[in-house]
N, C-alpha and C positions, 0 to 999 in steps of 0.2 A: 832671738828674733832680730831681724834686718830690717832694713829700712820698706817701710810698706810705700807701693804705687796706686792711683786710683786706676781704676778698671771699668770698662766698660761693655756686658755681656746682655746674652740672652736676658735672662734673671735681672739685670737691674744696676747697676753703681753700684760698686763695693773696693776691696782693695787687695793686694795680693803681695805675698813678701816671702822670702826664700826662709825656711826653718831647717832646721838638723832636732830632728826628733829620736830621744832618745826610750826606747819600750824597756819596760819594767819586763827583769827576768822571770821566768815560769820557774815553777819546781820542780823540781830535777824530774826527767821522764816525761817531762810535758811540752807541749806545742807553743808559741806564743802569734798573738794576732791582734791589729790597730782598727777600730773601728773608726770613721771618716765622720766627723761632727756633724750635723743636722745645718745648713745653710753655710755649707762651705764645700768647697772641689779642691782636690787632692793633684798635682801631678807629683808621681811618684819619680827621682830621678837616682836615685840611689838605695840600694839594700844591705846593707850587711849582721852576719853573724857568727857564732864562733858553736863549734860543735863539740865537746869534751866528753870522752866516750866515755862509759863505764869499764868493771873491770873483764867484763868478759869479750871473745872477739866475737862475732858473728855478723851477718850483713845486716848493712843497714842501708836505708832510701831514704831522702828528704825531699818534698815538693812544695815549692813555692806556689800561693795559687792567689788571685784577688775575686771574691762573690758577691754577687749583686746583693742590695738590701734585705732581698726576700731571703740567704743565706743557702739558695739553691744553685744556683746557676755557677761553673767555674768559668770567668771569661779568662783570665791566666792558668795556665798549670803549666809551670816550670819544675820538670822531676831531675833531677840529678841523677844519676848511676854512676857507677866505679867503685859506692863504697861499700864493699864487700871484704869480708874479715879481718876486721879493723880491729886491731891491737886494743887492750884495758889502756887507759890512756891517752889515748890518740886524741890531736887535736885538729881539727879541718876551719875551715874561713869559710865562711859562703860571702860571696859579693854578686848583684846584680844590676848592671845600671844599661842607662839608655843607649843605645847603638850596638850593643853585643847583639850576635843572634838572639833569638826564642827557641834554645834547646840547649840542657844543660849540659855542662863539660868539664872535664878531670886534669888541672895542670898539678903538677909538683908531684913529690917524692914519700914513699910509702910513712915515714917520718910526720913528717907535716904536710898538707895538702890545700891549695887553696880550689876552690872550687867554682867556677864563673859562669854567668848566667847574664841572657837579660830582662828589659824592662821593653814596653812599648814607646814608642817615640811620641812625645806630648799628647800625650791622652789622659783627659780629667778626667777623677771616678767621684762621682756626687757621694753627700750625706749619705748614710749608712751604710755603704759599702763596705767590704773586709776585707783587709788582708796579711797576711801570715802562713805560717808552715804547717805543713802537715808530713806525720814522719810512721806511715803504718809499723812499720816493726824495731819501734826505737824500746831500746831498755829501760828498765824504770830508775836505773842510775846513770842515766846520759842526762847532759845538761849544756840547754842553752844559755849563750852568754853573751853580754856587748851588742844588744841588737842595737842597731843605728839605720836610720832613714832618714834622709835629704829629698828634702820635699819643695815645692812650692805650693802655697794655701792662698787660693781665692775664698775672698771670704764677703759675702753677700750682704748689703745693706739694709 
């Protein structure tokens, strides 16, 4: 945690301080996702994570997406494409941050691939909001790893 500022919003006095928030890995074959604490805004300015394929090749999609509290609504969906019959092994990057477009895109080499994306430009998402990946046709031996997220946290008084 960094050095907190007072703040002055809709909501009231509170304080806000830049975080690197690090998410607990899923188990292997599974999605991972941060819910946004109950009296506090989120801006999200950074995303990243690491994709380790299993051993078989076949396509695969990952979308990023953030949903409103009710857990219905996507106001983000960030899909990736390119990764299509990815070697047992394989390893990809996804990163996502503020000023990139909002459509995902394929740099690097069949090998290792990083994979870039973006985020909206300073937009807070309130308490209970979600967000994380969704990956409909991921193997139940792929696995995510290294998620990290650079945030700024208002946090209400």
């Amino acid at each position: 945690m960094s050095q907190a500022f007072t703040i002055q919003s809709p909501g009231g006095t509170g304080s806000c301080y830049w975080d690197w928030l690090k998410v607990a890995q899923p188990a292997a074959g599974n999605d991972w996702n941060v819910t946004i604490p109950t009296g506090e805004e989120w801006e999200l300015l950074t995303v990243q994570w690491k994709l380790v394929t299993g051993t078989i090749t076949q396509d695969r999609n990952t979308i990023f997406n953030i949903w409103d509290s009710s857990d219905s609504v996507d106001l983000i969906r960030e899909p990736f494409s390119g990764l299509c019959n990815l070697g047992g092994g394989a390893i990809y990057l996804f990163y996502l941050s503020q000023g990139r477009p909002l459509q995902g895109a394929v740099y690097g080499s069949s090998i290792g691939r990083q994979i870039l994306g973006g985020l909206p430009n300073r937009n807070r998402y309130p308490g209970g909001y979600v967000f994380g990946s969704t990956s409909p046709n991921r193997r139940t031996d792929d696995q995510l790893q290294e998620i990290r997220c650079s945030i700024i946290r208002y946090i209400h008084a």
